[in-house]
C-alpha positions as CSV (number, residue, x, y, z in Angstrom):
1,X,163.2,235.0,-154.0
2,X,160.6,232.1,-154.3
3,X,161.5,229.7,-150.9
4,X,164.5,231.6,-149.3
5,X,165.6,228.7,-147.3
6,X,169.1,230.2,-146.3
7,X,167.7,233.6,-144.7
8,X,165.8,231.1,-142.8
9,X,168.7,229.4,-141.7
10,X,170.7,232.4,-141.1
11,X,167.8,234.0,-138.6
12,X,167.9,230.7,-136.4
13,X,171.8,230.7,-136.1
14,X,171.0,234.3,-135.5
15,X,168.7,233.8,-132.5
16,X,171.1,231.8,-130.9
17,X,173.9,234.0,-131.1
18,X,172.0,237.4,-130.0
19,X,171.0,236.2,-126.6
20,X,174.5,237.3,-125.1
21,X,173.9,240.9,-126.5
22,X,170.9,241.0,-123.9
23,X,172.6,239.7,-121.2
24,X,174.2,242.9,-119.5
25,X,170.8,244.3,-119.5
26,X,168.4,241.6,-118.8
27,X,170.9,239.4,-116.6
28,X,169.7,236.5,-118.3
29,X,170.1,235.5,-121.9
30,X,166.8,235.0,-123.2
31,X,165.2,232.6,-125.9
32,X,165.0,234.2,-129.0
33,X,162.8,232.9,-132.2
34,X,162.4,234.1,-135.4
35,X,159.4,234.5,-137.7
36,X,159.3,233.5,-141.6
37,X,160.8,236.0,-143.4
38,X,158.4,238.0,-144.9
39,X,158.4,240.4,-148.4
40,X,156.2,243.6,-148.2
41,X,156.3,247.2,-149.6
42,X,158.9,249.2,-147.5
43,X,154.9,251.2,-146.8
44,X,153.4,248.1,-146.2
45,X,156.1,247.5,-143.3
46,X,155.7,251.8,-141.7
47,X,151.9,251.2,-141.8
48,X,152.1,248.5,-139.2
49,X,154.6,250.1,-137.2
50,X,154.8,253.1,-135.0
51,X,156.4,256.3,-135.9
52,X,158.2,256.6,-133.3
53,X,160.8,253.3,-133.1
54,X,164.4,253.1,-132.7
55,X,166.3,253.2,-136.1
56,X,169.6,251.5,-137.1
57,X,170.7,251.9,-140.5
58,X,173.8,250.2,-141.9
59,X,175.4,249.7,-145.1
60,X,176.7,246.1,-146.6
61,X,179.2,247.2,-148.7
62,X,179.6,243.2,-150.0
63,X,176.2,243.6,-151.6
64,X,176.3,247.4,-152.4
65,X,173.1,247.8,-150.1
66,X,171.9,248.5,-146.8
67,X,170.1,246.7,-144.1
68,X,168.0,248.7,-141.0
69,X,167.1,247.4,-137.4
70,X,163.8,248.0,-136.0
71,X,163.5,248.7,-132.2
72,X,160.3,249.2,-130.7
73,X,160.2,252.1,-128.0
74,X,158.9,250.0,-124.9
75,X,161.4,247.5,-125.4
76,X,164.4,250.1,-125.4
77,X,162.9,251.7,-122.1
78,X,162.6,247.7,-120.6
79,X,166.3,247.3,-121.5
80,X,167.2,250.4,-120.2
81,X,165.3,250.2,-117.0
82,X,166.7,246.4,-116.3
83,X,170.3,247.7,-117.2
84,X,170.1,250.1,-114.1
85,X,169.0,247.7,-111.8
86,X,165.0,248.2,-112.2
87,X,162.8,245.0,-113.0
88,X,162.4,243.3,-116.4
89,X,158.5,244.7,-116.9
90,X,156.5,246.1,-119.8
91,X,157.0,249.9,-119.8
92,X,154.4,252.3,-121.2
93,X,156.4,255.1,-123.2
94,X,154.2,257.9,-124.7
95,X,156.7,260.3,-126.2
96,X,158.4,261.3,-129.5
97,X,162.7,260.8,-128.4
98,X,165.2,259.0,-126.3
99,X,166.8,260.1,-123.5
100,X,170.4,260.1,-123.6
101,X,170.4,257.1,-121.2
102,X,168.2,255.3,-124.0
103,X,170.6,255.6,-126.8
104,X,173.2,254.6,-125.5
105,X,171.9,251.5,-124.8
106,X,170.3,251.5,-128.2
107,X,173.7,251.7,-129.0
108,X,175.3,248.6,-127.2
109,X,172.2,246.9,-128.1
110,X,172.6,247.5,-131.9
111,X,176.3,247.1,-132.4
112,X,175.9,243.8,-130.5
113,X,172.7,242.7,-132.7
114,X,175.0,243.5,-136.1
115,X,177.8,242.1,-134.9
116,X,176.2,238.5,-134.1
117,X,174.6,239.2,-137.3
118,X,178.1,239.3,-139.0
119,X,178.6,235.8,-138.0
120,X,175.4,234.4,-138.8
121,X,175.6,235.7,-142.0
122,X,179.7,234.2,-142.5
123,X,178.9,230.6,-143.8
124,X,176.9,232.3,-146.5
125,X,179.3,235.0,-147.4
126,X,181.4,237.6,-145.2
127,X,179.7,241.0,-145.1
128,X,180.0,243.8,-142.6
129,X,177.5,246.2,-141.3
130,X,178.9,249.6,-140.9
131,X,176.6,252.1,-139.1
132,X,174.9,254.9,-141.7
133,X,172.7,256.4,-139.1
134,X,170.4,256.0,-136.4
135,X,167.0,257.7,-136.4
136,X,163.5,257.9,-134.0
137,X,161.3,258.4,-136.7
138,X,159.9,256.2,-139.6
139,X,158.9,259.3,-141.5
140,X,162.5,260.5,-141.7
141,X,164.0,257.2,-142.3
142,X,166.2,257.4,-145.8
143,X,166.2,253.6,-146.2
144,X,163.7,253.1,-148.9
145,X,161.2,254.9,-151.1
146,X,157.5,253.5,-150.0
147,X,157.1,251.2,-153.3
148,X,160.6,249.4,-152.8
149,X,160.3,245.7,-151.5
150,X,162.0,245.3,-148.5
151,X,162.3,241.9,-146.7
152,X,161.2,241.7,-143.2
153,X,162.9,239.2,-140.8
154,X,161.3,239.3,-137.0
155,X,162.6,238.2,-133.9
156,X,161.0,237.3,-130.7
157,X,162.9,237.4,-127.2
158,X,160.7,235.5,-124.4
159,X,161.3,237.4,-121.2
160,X,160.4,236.0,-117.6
161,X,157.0,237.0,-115.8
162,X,155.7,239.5,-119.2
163,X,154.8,239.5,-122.4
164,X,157.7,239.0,-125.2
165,X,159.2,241.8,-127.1
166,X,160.2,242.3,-130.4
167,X,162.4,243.8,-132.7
168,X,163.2,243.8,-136.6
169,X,166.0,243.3,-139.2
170,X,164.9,244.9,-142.6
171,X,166.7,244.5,-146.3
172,X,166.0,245.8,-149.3
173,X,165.3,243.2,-151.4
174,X,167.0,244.7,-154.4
175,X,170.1,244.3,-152.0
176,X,170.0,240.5,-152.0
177,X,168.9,239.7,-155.4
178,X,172.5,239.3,-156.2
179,X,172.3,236.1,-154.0
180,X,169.1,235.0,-154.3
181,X,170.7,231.4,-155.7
182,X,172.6,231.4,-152.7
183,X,169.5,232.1,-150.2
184,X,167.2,229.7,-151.8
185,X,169.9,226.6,-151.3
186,X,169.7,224.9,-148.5
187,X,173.0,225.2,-146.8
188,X,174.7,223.4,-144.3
189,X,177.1,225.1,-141.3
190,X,180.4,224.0,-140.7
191,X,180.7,226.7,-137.7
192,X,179.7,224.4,-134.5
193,X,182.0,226.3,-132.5
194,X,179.3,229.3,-133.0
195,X,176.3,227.5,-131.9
196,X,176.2,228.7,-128.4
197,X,173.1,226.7,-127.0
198,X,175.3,223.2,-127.8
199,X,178.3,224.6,-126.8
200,X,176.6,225.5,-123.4
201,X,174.5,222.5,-123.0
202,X,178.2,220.7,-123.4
203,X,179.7,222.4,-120.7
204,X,177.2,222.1,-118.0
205,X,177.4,218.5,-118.6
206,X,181.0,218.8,-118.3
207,X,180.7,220.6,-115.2
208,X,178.1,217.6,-113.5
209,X,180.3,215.0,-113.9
210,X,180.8,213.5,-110.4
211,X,184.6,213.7,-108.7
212,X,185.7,211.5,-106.2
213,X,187.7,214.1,-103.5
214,X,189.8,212.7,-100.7
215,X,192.2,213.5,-98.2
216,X,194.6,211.4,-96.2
217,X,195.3,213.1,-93.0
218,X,197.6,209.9,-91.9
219,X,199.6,206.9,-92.9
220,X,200.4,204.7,-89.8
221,X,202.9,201.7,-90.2
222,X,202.3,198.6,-88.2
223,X,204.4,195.0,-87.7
224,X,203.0,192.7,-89.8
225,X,202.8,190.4,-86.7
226,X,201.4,193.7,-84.8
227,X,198.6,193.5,-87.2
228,X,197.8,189.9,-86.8
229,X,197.0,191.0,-82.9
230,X,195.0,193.4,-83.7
231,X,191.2,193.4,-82.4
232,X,187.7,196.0,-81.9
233,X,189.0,198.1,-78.9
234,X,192.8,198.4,-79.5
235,X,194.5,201.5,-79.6
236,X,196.4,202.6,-82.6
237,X,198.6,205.4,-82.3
238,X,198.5,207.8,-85.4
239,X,200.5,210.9,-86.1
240,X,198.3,213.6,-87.9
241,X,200.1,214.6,-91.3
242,X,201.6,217.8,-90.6
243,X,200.7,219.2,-94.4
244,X,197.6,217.1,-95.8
245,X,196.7,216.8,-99.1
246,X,193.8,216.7,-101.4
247,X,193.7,214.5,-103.4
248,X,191.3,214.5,-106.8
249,X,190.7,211.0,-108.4
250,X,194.1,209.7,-107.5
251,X,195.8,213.1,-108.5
252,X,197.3,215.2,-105.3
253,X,196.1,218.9,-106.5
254,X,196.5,220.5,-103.2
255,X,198.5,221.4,-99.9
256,X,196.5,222.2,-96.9
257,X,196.3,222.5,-93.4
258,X,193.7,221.0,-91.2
259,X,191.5,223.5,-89.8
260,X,187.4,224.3,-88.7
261,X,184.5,226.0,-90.8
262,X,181.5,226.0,-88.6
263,X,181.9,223.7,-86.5
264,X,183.2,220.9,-88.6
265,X,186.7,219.8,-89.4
266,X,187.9,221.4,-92.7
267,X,191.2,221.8,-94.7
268,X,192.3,225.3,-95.5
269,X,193.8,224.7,-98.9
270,X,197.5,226.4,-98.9
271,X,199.3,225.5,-102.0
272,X,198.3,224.5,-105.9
273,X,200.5,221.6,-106.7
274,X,202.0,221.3,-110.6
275,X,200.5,218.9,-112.7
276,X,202.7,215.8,-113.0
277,X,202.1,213.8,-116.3
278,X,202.7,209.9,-115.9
């Protein structure tokens, strides 16, 4: 595979998309970072994880291979727990299944996960994930046979007031030798309407831009020679208008009535006004 630039590539755009798969569960959408990909023996890999892990196998029909995600166990019971309204804390789990509770979030999680993945993936080539199976043990895992080399991507999600979690995306690497070329390049995206982070930083800015907001509650007409009298203690008589409006850097947007929110004069917007073009 020698320097496998493009998987690198793919993982960051990755990370950026998965953190809306964790917001329904988390509240928040996390930072996510990715590790160098790494090849190992498919043994290698079960020797430094836990038997019992949540399992997501899926088949890439594009490359006639399949690909498997990697949840740890405390990290589905965090998710779970948060979804329900419980904190975002590190969880001790010390069993050998998930409830049924569990996997259906293991569920949502994982469709979401493979989905962003989808698009990460597109700029390389369009492949789909479709589910195979999902599994709780390592040791009855039909993914690969222990000698196979299996590439190992790893993805961090920071998470506020504990320690980060982790999960997995696992390929065979006999499944991408057919585009090892294609990995190794270095390639450039022409999706920037997937790159959420700029997309988000753009309309944030967007939304601080400064308005000026007025509203003329009254338009007295006076003699030109009336004016010339005027001086500091005269009395101008002004007739409220009946049906204000509010007015948005020039542009009248709204009706409205004049009205009272604790204990300040207000306007009680009545009536969205259509746009006029000039």
């Amino acid at each position: 595979m020698g320097d496998y630039y493009g998987m690198r590539m793919i993982n960051e755009r990755f990370c950026r998309l998965a953190r809306s798969v964790f917001l329904p569960m988390l509240r928040l959408q996390p930072r996510i970072s990715s590790f160098p990909p790494e090849i190992k023996t498919f043994s290698d890999y079960t020797d430094q994880v836990e038997n019992f892990v949540s399992l997501t196998t899926s088949r890439i029909e594009a490359l006639r291979g399949s690909q498997m995600l990697v949840i740890p166990p405390d990290f589905v019971s965090m998710l779970t727990n948060s979804y329900y309204g419980g904190d975002i804390s590190a969880l001790q789990v010390a069993r050998t299944e998930f409830t049924g509770t569990e996997q259906r979030v293991i569920e949502l999680v994982s469709n979401g996960l493979n989905e962003q993945l989808e698009l990460a993936w597109r700029d390389l080539m369009p492949i789909h994930f479709e589910l195979q199976a999902r599994e709780e043990n390592l040791s009855f895992a039909s993914f690969a046979d222990a000698d196979d080399m299996v590439i190992n991507c790893s993805f961090m999600v920071q998470l506020p007031d504990t320690d980060p979690a982790n999960f997995d995306v696992i390929y065979p690497l006999q499944t991408l030798k057919p585009i090892a070329a294609q990995l190794r390049s270095r390639m450039h995206s022409d999706l920037m309407e997937e790159d959420m982070t700029w997309r988000e930083k753009l309309e944030q800015a967007v939304l601080q831009v400064p308005l000026d907001v007025t509203a003329i509650l009254a338009e007295p007409q006076l003699p030109l020679g009336r004016i010339g009298q005027v001086a500091a203690g005269d009395v101008v008589p002004v007739a409220m208008t009946p049906a204000p409006k509010l007015i948005v850097e020039g542009r009248p947007l709204f009706d409205a009535d004049l009205g009272e929110a604790s204990g300040k004069s207000a306007l009680n917007l009545t009536r969205r006004l259509a746009e006029t073009t000039s």
